[in-house]
Structure formats: C-alpha cells, structure tokens
C-alpha positions as CSV (number, residue, x, y, z in Angstrom):
1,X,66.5,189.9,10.0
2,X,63.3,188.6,11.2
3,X,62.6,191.7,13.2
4,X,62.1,193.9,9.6
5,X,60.5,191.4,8.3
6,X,57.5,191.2,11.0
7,X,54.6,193.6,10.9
8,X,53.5,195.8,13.3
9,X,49.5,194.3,12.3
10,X,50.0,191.7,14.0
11,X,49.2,193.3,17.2
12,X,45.4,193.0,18.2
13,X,43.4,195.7,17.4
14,X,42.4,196.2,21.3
15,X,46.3,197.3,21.5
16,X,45.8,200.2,18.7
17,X,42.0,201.1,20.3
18,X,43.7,201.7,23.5
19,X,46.5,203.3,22.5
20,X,44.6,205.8,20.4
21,X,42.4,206.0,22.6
22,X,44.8,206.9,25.3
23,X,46.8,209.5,23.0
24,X,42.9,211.5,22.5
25,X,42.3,211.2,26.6
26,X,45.8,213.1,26.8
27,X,44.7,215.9,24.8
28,X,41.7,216.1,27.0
29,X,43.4,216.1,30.5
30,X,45.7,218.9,29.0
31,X,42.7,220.7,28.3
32,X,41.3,220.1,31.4
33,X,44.7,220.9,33.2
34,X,44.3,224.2,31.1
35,X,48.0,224.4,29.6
36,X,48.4,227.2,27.5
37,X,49.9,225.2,24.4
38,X,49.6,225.6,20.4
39,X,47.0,223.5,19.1
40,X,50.0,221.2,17.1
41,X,51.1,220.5,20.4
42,X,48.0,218.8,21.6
43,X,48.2,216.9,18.0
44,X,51.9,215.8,18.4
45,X,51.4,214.4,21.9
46,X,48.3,212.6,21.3
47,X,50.5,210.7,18.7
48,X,53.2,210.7,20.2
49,X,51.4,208.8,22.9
50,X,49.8,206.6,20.5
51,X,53.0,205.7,18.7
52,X,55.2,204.8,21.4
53,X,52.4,202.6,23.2
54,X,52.5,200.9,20.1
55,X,55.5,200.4,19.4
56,X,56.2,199.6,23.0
57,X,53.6,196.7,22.6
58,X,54.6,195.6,19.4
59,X,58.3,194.9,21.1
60,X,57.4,193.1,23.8
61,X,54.8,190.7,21.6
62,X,57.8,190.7,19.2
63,X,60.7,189.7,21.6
64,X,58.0,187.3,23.1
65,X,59.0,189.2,26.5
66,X,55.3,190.1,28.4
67,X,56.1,186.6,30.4
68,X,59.1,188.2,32.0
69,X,57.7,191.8,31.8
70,X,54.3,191.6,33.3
71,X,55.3,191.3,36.7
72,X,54.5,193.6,39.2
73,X,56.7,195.8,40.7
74,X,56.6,194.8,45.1
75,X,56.8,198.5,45.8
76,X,54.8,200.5,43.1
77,X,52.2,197.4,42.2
78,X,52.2,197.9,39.1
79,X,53.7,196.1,36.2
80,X,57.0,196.5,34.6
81,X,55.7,196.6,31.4
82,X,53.3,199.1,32.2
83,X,56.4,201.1,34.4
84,X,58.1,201.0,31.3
85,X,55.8,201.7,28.4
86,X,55.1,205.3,30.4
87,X,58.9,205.5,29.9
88,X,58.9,205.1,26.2
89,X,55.8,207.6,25.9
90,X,57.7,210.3,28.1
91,X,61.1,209.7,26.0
92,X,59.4,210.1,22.8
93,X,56.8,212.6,23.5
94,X,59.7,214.8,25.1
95,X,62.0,214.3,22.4
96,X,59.5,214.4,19.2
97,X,57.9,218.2,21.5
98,X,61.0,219.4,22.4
99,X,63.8,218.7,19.4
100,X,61.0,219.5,16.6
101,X,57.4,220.7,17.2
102,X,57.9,223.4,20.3
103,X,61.8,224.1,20.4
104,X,61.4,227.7,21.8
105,X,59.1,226.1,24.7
106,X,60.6,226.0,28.1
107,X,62.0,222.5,28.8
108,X,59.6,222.6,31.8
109,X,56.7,222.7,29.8
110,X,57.4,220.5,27.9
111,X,58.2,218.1,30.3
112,X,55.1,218.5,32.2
113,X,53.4,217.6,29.0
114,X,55.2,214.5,28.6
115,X,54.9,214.2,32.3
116,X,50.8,214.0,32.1
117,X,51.1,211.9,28.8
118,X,53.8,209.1,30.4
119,X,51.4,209.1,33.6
120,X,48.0,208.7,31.9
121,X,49.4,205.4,29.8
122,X,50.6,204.1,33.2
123,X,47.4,204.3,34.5
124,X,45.5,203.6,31.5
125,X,47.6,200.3,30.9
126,X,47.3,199.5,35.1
127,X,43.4,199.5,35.3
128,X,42.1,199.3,31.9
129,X,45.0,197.4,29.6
C-alpha cells in the first residue's frame, strides 16, 4: 500500500516544467499544423499531454525502474522510457479526446492529434529531457 501512500510531489519540479511545457508546445504545433479543432480540444490535449508525462515519470521514479528503462533502443536510438512515455501520452490523449471531449470526431482525427502530441513528448524527452 506504499504506492497510495506516495505523493506525486516528489517528482522534481524540472519533470512538471517540461511536461507542461510540452502539453502548451502541442497546442502550438496543432496550430501551426492548422487542424480545424474546437478550442476544448486544444485544452484537453495539452493536459492530457501533461498528465500522462507525469504520471509516466512519477511511475518510473516510483517503481525505481529509469535504471532498466533508460536504455536506448539499438534501432530507433532513443530510450525506452522515452519510446514509452509517447505511448502513455498517445493512449491517454486518444482515449480522454475520443471517449469524452470529441466523440462525434472522426477516429482519424483524433488520432492524428494524439499522433502529433505522443511524437512531440518523444522528441521533447529525446533532446531536451
């Protein structure tokens, strides 16, 4: 029962500046990629991009696993952790977009969202994480 007991502050505060930063620099490249998207959509995936970067962190720092994840991948060069934390934003900015914020939107667009916001945190955590 550890795992409830542990706060989510005890991540740095460089981990929630990027990740918030990351979830604004989404909203811009959909802006500059000119999707024609309500304005709560931009909303929902910028925290949806945020929240799931942090969260992703927070479990790896939590399960004391960035040891074992931090390796890079021989093909792609980049890290599994960073591989996988793209993974969790897609999943969850897919779902949260698609189940409860755009439900009438095509599945395609809102996969290209996701798409652009699971990308962008790859790269962000790559070069700048």
């Amino acid at each position: 029962m550890n795992f409830l007991t542990t706060p989510i502050f005890f991540l740095t505060p460089y981990v929630f500046f990027w990740s918030i930063l990351n979830g604004l620099i989404v909203v811009g490249l959909l802006k500059l990629l000119k999707m024609k998207v309500p304005r709560t959509t931009w909303v929902v995936t910028a925290l949806t991009t945020a929240i799931a970067s942090i969260l992703w962190n927070w479990s790896i720092s939590f399960n004391q696993s960035t040891i074992h994840l931090n390796v890079d991948h021989p093909l792609l060069r980049i890290s599994w952790a960073d591989a996988l934390n793209g993974v969790c934003v897609f999943a969850l900015t897919a779902l949260v977009l698609g189940l409860w914020t755009n439900p009438q939107e095509q599945a395609q667009v809102v996969s290209k969202i996701a798409l652009v916001a699971a990308l962008l945190t790859v790269f962000t955590d790559t070069f700048f994480f």
